[in-house]
Backbone as CSV, one residue per row, in Angstrom:
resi,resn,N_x,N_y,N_z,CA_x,CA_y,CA_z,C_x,C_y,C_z
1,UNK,10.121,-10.187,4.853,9.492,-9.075,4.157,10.506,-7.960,4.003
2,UNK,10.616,-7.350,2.718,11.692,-6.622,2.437,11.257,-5.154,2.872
3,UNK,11.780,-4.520,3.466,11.706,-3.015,3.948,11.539,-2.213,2.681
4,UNK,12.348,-2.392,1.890,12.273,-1.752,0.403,12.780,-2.712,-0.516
5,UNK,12.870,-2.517,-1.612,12.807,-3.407,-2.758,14.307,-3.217,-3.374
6,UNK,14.838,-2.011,-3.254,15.690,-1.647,-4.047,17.027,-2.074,-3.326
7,UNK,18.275,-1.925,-4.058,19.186,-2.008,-3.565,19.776,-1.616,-2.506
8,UNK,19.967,-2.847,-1.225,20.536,-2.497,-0.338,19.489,-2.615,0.954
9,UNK,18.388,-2.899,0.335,17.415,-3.160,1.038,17.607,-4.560,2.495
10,UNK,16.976,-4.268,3.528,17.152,-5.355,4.190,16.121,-6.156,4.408
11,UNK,16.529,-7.115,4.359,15.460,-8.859,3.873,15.245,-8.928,5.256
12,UNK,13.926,-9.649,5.765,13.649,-10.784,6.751,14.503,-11.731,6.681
13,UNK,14.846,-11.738,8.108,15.706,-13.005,9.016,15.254,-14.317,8.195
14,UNK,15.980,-14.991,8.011,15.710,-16.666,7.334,16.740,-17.773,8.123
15,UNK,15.954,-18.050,8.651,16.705,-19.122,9.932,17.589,-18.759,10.813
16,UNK,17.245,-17.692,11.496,17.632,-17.064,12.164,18.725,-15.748,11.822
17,UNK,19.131,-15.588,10.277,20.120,-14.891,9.924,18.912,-13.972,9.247
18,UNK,19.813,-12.754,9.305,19.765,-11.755,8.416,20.781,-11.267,7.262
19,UNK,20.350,-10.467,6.164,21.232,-10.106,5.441,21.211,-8.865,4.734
20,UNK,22.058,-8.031,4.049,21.536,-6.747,3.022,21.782,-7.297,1.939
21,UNK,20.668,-6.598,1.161,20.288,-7.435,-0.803,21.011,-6.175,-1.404
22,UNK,21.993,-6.304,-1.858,22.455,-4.778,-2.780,23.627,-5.269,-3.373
23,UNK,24.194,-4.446,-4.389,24.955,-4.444,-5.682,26.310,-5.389,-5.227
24,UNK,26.649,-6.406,-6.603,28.027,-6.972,-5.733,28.969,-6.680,-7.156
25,UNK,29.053,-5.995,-7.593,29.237,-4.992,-8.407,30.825,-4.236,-7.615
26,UNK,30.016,-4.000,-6.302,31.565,-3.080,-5.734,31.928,-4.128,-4.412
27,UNK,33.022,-4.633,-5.007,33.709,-5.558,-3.565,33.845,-4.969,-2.573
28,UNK,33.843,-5.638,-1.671,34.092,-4.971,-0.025,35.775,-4.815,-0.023
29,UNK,36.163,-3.858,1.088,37.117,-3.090,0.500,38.124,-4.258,1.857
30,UNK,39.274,-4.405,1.367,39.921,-5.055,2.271,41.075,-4.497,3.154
31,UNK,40.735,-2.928,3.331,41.444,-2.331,4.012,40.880,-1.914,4.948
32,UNK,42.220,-1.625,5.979,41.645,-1.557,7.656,41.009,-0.638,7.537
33,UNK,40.774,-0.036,9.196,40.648,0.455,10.165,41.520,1.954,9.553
34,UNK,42.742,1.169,10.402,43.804,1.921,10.073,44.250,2.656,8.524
35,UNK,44.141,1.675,7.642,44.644,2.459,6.787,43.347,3.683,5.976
36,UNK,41.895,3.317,6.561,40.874,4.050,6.188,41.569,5.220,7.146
37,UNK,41.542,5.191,8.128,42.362,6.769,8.470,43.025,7.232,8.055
38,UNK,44.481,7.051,7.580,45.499,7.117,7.219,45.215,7.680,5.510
39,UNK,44.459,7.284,4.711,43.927,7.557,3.671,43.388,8.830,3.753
40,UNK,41.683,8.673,4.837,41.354,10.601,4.881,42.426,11.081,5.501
41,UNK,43.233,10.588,6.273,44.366,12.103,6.778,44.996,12.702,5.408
42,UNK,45.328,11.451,4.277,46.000,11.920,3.307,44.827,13.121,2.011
43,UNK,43.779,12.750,2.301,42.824,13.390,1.578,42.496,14.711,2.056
44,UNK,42.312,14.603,3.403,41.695,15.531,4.605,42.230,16.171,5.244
45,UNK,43.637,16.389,5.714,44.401,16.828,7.039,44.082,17.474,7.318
46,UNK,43.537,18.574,6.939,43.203,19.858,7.720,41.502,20.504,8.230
47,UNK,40.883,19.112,7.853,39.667,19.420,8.010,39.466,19.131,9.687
48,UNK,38.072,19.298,10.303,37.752,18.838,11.526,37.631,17.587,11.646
49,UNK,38.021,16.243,12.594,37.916,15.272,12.739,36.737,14.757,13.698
50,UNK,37.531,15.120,14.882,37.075,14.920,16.077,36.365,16.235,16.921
51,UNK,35.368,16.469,17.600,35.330,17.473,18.376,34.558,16.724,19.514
52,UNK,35.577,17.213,20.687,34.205,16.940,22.294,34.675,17.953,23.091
53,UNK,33.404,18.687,22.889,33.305,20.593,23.427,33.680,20.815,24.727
54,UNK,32.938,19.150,25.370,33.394,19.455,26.873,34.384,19.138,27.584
55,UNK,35.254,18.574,26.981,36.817,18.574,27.077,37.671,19.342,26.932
56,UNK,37.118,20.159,25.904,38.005,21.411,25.124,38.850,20.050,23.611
57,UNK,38.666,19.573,23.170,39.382,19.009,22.054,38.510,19.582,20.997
58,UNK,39.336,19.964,19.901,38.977,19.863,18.532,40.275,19.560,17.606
59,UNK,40.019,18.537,16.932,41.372,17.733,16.588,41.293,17.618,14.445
60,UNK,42.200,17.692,14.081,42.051,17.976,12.349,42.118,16.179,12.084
61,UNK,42.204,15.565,10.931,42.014,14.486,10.848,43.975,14.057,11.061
62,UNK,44.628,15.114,10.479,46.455,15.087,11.074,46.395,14.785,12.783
63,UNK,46.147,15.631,13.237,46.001,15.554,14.796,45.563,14.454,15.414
64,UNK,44.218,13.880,14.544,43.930,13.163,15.440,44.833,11.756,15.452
65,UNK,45.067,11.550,13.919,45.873,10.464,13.748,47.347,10.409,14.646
66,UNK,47.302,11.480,14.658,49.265,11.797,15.246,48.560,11.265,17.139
67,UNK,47.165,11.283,17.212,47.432,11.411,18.902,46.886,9.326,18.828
68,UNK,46.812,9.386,17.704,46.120,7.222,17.675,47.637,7.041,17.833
69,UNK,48.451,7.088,16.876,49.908,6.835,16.597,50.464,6.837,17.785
70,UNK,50.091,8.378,18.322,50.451,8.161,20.233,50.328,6.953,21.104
71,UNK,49.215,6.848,21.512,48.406,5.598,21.735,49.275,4.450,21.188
72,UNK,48.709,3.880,19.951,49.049,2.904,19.668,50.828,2.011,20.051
73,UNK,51.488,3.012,20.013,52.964,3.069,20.283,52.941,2.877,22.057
74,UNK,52.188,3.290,22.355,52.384,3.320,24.350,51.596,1.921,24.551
75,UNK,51.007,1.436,23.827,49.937,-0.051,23.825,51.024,-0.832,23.512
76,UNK,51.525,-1.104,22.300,52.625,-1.716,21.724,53.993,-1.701,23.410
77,UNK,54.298,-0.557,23.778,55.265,-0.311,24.448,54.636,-1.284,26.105
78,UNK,53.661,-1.531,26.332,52.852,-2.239,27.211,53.034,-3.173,27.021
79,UNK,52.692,-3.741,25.876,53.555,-5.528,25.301,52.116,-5.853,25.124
80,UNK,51.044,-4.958,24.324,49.495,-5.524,23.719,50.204,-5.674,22.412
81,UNK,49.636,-6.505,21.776,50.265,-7.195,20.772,48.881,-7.586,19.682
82,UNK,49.018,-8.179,18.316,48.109,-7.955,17.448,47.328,-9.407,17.492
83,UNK,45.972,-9.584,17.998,45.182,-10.544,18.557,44.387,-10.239,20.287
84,UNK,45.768,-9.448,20.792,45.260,-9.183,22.073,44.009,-8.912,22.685
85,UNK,43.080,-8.603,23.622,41.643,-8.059,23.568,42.154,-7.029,24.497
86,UNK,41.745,-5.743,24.437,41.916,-4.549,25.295,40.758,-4.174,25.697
87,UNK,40.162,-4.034,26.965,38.827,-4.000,27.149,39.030,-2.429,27.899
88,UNK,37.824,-1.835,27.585,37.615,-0.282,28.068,36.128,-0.319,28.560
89,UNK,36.410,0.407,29.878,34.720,0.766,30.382,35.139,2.120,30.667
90,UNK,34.661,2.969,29.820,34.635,4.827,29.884,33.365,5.005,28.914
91,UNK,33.058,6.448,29.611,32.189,7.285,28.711,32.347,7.925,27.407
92,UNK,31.573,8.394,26.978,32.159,8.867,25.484,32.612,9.714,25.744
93,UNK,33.958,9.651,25.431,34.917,10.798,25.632,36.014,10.456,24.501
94,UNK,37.200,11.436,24.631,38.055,11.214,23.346,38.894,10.398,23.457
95,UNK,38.988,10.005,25.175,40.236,8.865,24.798,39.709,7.541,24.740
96,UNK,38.015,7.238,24.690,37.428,6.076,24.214,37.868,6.313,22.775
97,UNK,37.372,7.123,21.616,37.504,7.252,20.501,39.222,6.707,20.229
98,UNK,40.358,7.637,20.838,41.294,7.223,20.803,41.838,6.079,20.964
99,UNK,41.097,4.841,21.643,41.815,3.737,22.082,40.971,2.942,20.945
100,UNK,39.839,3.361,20.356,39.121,2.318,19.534,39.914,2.661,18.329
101,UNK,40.624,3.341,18.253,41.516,3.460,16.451,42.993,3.049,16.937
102,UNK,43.077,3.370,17.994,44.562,2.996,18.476,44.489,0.936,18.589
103,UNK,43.744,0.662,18.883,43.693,-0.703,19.018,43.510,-1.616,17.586
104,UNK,42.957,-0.774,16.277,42.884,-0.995,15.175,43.748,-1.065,14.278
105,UNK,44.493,0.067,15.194,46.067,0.345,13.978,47.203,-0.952,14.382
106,UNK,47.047,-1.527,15.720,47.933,-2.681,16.022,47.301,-3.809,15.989
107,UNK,46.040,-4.164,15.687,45.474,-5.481,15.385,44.778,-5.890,16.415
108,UNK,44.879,-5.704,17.455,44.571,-5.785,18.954,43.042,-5.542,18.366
109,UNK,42.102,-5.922,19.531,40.478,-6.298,19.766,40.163,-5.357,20.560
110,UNK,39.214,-4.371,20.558,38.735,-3.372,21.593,37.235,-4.238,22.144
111,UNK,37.298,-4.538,23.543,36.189,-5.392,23.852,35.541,-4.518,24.843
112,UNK,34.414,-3.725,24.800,33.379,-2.984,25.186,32.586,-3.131,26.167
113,UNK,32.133,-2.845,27.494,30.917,-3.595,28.004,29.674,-3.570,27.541
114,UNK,29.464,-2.896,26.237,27.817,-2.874,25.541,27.326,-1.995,26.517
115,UNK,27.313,-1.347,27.519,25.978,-0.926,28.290,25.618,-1.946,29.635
116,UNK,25.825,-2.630,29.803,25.416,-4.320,30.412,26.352,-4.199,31.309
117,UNK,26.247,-3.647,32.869,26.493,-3.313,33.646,26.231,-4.350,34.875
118,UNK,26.988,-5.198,35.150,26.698,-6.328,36.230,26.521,-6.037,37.220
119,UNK,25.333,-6.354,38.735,25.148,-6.303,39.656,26.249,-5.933,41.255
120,UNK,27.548,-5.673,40.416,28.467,-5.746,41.507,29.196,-4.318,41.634
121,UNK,29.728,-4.153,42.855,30.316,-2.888,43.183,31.880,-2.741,42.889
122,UNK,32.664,-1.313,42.376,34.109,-0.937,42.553,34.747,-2.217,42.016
123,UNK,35.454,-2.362,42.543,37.192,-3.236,41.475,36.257,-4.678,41.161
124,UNK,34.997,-5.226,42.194,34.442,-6.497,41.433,33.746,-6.055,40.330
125,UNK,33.325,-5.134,40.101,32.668,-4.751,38.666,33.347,-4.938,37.794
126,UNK,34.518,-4.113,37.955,36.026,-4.201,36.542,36.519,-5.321,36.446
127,UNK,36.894,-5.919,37.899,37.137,-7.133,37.527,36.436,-8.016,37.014
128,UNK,34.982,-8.191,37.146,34.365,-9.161,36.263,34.021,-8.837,34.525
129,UNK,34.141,-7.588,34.207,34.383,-6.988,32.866,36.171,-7.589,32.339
130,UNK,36.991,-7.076,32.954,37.987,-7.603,32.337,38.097,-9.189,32.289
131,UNK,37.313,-10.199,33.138,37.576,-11.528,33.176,36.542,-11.777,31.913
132,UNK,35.791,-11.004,31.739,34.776,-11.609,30.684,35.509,-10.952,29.481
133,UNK,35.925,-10.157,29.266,36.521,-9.157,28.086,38.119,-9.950,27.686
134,UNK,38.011,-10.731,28.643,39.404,-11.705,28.228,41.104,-10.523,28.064
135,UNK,40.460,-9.453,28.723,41.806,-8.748,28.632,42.752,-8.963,29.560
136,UNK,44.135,-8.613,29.404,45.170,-8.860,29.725,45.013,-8.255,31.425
137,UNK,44.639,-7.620,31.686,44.203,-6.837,32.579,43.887,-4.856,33.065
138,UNK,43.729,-4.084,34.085,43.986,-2.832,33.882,45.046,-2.423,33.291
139,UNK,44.920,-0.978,32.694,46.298,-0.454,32.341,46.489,0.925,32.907
């Protein structure tokens, strides 16, 4: 049963899949991550990007890119490489944001714990996140 009718609308599951019904008119765009940043920095630089008040950051879309570029270069300099899985368990904070664009710009996999918090205490917790997250290990 369709939610709405019109374009873009989302259909009922059909054998177990779902899908969105809308215009194919505009191809899906085959550019990253990365270069979708790299684009608004070139559109945007000076606007606000990022803000987390309780950190004290407020970062322009220049800034913020210049601090991924950071990142990404100290990941690379680690020997994470493009396929790798980099797994992060932090709160929302800026250097989650930072490592999820920093891991985009080198090809590398940012693997998440969802929320889904396993029954175990201190380094067996992480450690069973990084054994499941298939990452290389802490960094």
């Amino acid at each position: 049963m369709a939610a709405d009718s019109g374009a873009g609308a989302l259909i009922a599951p059909q054998d177990g899949l779902s899908y969105v019904r809308g215009s194919t008119e505009v191809p899906l765009s085959e550019a990253t991550i990365g270069q979708f940043l790299l684009d608004t920095v070139a559109r945007f630089p000076e606007r606000p990007a990022v803000v987390f008040r309780e950190q004290g950051i407020r970062w322009t879309w220049r800034a913020f890119a210049h601090e991924v570029d950071v990142l990404a270069a100290a990941l690379i300099g680690l020997g994470i490489e493009r396929g790798d899985r980099v797994g992060i368990w932090a709160p929302n904070r800026a250097e989650w944001l930072l490592t999820q664009f920093a891991t985009a710009r080198i090809g590398a996999v940012l693997v998440v714990d969802g929320g889904v918090k396993p029954r175990l205490n201190g380094g067996a917790m992480l450690s069973n996140f990084l054994k499941y997250a298939g990452a290389l290990g802490p960094l």
